[in-house]
C-alpha positions in Angstrom: 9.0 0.3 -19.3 8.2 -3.4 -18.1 5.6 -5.3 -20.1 4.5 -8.3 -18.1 2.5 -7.9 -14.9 2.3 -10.9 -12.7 -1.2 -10.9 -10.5 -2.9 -13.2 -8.4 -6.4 -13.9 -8.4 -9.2 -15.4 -6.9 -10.1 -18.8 -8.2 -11.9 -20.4 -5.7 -13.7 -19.3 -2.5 -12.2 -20.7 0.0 -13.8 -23.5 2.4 -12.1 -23.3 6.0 -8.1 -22.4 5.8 -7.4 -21.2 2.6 -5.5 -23.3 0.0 -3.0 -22.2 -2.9 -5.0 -23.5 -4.9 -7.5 -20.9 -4.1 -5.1 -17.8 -6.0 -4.2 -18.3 -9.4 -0.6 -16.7 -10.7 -1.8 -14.8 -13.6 -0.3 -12.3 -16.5 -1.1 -9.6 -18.4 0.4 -6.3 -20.0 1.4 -3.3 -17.9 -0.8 -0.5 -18.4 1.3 2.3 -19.3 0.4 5.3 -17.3 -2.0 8.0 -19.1 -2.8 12.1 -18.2 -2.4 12.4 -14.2 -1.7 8.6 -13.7 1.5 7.4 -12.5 3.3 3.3 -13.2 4.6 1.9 -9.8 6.7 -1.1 -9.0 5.7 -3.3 -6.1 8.1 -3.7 -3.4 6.2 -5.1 -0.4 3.2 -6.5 -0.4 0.9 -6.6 3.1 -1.1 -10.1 3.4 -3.6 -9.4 6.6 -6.7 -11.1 8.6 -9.1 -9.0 6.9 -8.3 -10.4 3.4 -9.9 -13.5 4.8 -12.8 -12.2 4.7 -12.8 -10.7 1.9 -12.5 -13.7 -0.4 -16.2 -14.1 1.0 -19.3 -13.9 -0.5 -21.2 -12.3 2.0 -22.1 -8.5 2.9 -19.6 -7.2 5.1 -17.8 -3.5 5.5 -16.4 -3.6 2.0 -17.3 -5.9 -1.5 -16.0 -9.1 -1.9 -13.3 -10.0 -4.0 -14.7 -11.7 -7.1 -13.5 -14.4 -8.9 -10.8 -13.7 -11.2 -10.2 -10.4 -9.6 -7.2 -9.4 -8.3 -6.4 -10.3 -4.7 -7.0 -6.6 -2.8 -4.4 -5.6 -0.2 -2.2 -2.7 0.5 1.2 -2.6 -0.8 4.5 -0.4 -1.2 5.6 0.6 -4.5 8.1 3.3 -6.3 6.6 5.6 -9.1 8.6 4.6 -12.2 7.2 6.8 -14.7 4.4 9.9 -13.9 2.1 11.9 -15.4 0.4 13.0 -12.3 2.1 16.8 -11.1 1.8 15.4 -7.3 4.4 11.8 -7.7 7.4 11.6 -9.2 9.6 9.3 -10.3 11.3 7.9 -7.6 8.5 8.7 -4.9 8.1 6.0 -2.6 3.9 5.3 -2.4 1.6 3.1 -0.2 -1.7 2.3 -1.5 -4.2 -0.3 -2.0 -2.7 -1.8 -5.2 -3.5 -5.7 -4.1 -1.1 -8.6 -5.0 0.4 -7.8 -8.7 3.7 -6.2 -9.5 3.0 -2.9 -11.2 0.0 -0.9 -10.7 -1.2 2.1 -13.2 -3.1 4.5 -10.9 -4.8 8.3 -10.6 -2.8 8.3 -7.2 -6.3 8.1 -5.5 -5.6 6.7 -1.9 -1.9 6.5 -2.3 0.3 8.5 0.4 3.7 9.6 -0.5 6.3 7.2 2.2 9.0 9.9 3.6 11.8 7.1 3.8 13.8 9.0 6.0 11.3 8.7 8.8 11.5 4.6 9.3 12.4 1.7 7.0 10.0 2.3 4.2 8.3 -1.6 5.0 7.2 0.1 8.2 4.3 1.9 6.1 2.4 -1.4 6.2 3.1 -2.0 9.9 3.9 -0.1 12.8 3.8 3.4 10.9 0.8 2.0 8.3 -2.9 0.4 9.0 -1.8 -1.9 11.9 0.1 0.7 14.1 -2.9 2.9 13.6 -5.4 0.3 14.5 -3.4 0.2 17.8 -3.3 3.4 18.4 -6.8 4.6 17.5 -8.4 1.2 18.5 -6.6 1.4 22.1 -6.5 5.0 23.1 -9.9 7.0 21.4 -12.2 3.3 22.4 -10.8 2.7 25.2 -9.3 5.2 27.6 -6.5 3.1 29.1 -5.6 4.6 32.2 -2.7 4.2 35.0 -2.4 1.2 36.9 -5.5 -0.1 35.0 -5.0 -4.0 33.8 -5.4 -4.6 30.0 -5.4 -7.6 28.0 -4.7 -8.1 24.4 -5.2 -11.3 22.6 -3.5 -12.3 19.5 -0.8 -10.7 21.1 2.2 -11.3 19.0 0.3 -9.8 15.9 0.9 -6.9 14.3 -1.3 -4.6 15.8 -1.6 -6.8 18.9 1.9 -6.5 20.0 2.2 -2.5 19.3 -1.9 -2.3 21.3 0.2 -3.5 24.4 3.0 -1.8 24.1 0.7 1.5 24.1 -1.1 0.2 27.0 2.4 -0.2 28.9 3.4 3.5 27.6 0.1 4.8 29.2 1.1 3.1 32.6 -1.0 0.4 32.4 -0.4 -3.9 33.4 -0.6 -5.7 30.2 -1.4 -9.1 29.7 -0.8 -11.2 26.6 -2.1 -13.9 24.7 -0.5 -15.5 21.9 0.2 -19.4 20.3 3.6 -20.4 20.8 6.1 -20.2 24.0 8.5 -18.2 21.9 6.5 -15.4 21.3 5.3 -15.3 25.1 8.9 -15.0 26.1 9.1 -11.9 23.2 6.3 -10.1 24.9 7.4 -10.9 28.1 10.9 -10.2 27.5 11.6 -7.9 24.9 8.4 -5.7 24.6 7.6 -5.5 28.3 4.4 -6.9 28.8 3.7 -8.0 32.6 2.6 -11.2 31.9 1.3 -13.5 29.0 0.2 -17.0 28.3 0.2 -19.4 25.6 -3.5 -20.0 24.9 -2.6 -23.8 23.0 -0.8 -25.1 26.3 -3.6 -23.6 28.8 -6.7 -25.7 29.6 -8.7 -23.5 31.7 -8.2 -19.5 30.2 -10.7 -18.0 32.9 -8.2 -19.3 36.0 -5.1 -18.7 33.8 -6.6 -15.2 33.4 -7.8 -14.5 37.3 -4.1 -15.6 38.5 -2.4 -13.3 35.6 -5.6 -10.3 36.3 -5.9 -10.5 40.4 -7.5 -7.0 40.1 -9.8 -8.0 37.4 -9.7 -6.5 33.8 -10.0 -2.5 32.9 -10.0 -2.9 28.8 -9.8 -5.6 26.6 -8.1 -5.2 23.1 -9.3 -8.5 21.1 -8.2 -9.8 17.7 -9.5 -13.1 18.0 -13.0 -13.4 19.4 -13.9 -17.1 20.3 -13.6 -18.8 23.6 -10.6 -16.7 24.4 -13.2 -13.3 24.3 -15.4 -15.3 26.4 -13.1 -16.3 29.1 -11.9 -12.5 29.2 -15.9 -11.5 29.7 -16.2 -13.2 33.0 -13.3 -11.2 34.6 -14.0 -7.7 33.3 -14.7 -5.1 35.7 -17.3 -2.3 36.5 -16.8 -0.1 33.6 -14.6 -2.0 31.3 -13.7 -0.8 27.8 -13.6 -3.6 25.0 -12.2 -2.7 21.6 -13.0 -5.2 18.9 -10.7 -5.2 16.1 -10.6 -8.7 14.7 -12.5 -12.0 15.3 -9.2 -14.6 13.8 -10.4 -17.1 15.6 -13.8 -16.8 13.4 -12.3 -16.2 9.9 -11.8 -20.0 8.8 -15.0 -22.0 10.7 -16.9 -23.9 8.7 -19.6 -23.8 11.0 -20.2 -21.2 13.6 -18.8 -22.6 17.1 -21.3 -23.1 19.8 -20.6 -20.5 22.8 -22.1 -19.0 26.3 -24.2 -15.9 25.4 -22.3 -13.5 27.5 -23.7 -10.0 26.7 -25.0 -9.7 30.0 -21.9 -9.3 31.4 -21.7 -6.0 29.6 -24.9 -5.2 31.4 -23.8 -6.6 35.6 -20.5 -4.6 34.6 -21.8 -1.6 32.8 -19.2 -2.6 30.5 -18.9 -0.8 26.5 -18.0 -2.9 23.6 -17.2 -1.0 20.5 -16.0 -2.8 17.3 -14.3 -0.3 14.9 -12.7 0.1 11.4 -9.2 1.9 11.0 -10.8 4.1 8.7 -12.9 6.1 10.7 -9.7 7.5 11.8 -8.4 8.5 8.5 -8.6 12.2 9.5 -6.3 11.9 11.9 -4.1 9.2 10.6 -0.5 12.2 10.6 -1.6 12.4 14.4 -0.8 8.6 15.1 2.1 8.2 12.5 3.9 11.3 14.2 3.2 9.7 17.5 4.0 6.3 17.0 7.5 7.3 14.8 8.2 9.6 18.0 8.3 6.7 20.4 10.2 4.1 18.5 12.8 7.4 18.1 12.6 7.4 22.2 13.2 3.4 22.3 9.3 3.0 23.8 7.9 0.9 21.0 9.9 -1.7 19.5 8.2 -3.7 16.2 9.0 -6.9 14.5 8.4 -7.7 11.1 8.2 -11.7 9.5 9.4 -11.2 5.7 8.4 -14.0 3.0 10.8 -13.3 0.2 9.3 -13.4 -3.4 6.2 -12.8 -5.4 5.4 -15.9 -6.0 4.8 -17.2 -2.2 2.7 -14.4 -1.4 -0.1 -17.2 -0.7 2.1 -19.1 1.2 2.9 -16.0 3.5 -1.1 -15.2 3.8 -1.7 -18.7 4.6 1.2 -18.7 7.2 -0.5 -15.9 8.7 -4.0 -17.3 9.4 -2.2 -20.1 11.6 -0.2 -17.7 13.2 3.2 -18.5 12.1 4.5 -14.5 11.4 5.7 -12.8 14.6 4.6 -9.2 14.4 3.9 -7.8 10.4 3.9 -10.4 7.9 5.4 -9.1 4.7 6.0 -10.2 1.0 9.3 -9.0 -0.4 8.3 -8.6 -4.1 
């Protein structure tokens, strides 16, 4: 059995952008498993937007990470030693086990990985908690239909780039938005979207959006919030549908920007907004992980994943991430 668990940990909250200096490489025994736990190896660890805000002090939809703790994130691992009847040895797991390199655990919240399905990292992307944010966050909130235009922002993302690829299965014209001229030829070229723009080289993002939108836009899938959102807002039409799934843009202000108040257009349009959280869908999460592995088996949904190689540059990666350098999932190789 191992005996040396590398962690990282909270060491400072974080003003703006995170810094490395914020996580602090840490280590400490490995627990070894007792009755009905099971002793797991890392092999890929997730970094996300949502960690962001996390490493917050504020009230939010779940506690903040305290100092000294353990950064919290979902990860793959394989059960090395069990005591638990339902994992063995072997068993490929995905679970929140949060950036160390072994984790002793009940098994609470882990979900055995069937590795013949996908590549096992897919568990934390297309076939994991992005893919099903997609999926849930596009199709139950907002109803894409036919010939309807949709628009996702932070469109190269993990869940950003599967959201439009959805919308493009359903019959819809999708329109991107993502940071770099390389990933607006990838959405453009490779997963199919109808258009796309690269909001850091636009000036004006309400006429960029009216000449790439001439019928207007039916649903709006946003990771980023900000003055992106708003630009979107002044084109939706009657009876839009507006899925909120990240605010990016937000995560790292040290002030709160200045913006138009732009609610009304909810009201003029009889528009519906509706932030969610992936895990409201939890029921149903075999539904969209059987879907979603049966159209990349058809060649419908193609995914891209950005891997950081090493433990020890899992910061790094998370950092990378908040500016947008990962195309697709952003990954930790441990």
């Amino acid at each position: 059995m191992p005996v040396t668990n590398r962690q990282f940990t909270l060491a400072a909250r974080p003003v703006g952008l995170p810094k490395e200096s914020d996580f602090k490489l840490v280590e400490t025994p490995v627990v070894p498993p007792g009755d009905n736990e099971f002793l797991a190896q890392t092999l890929y660890l997730s970094v996300d937007p949502y960690m962001r805000g996390r490493m917050n002090d504020a009230r939010s939809y779940a506690p903040a990470v305290k100092i000294g703790e353990v950064m919290v994130g979902g990860a793959l691992a394989k059960v090395l030693e069990s005591n638990n009847p339902g994992f063995q040895p072997g068993d490929i797991v995905e679970g929140f086990i949060g950036w160390q390199e072994y984790v002793t655990t009940n098994g609470a919240g882990f979900r055995k990985i069937d590795p013949s399905l996908a590549p096992i990292s897919t568990a934390l992307g297309v076939l994991g908690m992005p893919g099903l944010s997609a999926y849930f966050g596009l199709l139950d909130i907002c109803n894409p239909r036919p010939g309807e235009t949709v628009v996702v922002s932070g469109a190269a993302g993990a869940v950003g780039s599967l959201a439009g690829q959805i919308a493009r299965i359903k019959g819809c014209r999708v329109v991107g938005i993502a940071g770099s001229d390389d990933k607006i030829n990838w959405l453009t070229g490779e997963l199919g979207f109808n258009a796309a723009f690269n909001y850091k080289t636009v000036q004006d993002y309400v006429a960029q959006l009216a000449e790439l939108c001439p019928s207007g836009i039916d649903v709006y899938f946003d990771n980023v919030g900000g003055e992106i959102t708003d630009a979107v807002l002044r084109l939706i039409n009657t009876k839009a549908r507006i899925s909120i799934c990240g605010q990016i843009s937000q995560y790292n202000l040290e002030k709160p920007e200045m913006g138009p108040r732009l609610l009304a257009m909810l009201l003029v349009r009889q528009a519906r907004a509706e932030g969610f959280l992936v895990f409201q869908f939890a029921d149903r999460y075999e539904e969209g992980i059987k879907q979603m592995a049966q159209w990349i088996k058809e060649g419908k949904l193609k995914y891209s994943e950005s891997i950081v190689e090493g433990f020890e540059n899992t910061p790094r990666a998370f950092i990378g991430m908040l500016r947008g350098e990962n195309t697709g999932k952003q990954l930790v190789k441990v």
